[in-house]
C-alpha atoms as one frame of an Amber mdcrd trajectory, in Angstrom:
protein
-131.369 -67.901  18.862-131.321 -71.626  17.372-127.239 -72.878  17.862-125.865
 -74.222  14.554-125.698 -78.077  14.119-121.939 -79.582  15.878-120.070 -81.761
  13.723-119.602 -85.323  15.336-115.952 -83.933  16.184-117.552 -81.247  17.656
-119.743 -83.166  19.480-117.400 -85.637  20.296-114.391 -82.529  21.927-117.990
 -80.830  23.864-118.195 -84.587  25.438-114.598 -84.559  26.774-114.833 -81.440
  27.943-118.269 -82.230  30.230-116.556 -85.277  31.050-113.324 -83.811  32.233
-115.379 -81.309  34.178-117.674 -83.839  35.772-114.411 -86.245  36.948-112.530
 -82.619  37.948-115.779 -81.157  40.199-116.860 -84.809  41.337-120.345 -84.445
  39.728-122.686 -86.085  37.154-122.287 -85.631  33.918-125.332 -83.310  33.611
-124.095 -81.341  36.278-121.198 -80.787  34.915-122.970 -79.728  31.399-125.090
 -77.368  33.515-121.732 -75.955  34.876-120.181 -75.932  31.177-122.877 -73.584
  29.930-122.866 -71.506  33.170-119.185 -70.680  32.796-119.546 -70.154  28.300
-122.239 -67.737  28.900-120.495 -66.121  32.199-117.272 -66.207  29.576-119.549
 -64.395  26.807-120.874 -61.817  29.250-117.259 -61.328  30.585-116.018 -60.324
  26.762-118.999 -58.266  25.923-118.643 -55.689  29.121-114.769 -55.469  27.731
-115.976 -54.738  24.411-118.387 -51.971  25.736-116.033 -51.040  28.473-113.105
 -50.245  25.553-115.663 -48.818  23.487-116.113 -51.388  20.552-119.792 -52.178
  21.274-122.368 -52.515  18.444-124.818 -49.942  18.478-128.338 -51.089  18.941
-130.176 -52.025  16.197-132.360 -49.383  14.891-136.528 -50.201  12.849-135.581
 -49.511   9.448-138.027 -47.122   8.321-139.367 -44.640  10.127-136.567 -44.083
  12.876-133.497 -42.198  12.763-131.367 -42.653   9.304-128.934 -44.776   9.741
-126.490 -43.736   7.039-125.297 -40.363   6.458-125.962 -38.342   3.018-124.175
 -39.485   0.266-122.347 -36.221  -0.924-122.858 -35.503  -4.202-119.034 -34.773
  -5.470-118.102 -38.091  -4.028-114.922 -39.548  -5.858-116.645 -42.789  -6.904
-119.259 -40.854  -8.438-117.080 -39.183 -10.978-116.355 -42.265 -12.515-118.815
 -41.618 -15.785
């Protein structure tokens, strides 16, 4: 999945960050981006096994078409179809 365009303040906050973390661990700069992305996407796995561990995970996306329906019936005395 493409990442949306930063804003130069975006940009500019990402750069201090990498830069505090390179003068913190004593390492390049791209080291220290390397590191940055290891620990988001540690971060994002971290918060999506809470998610599914407290039961608020997305169910898998099912083909639309020919697999299981994903909505139920709409029942026909439904309030909002009384409204004629």
């Amino acid at each position: 999945m493409k990442k949306p365009k930063l804003t130069r303040a975006e940009q500019l906050a990402r750069h201090r960050k990498i830069f505090l973390l390179a003068r913190e661990h004593g390492v390049t700069l791209i080291e220290a981006e390397q590191l940055l992305a290891r620990q988001e996407w540690q971060a994002q796995q971290d918060r999506l096994a809470a998610t599914r561990q407290c039961g608020r995970a997305i169910d898998p996306v099912r083909p639309i078409g020919g697999g299981e329906a994903l909505l139920r019936p709409i029942p026909a005395d439904a309030p909002w179809m009384m409204r004629d």
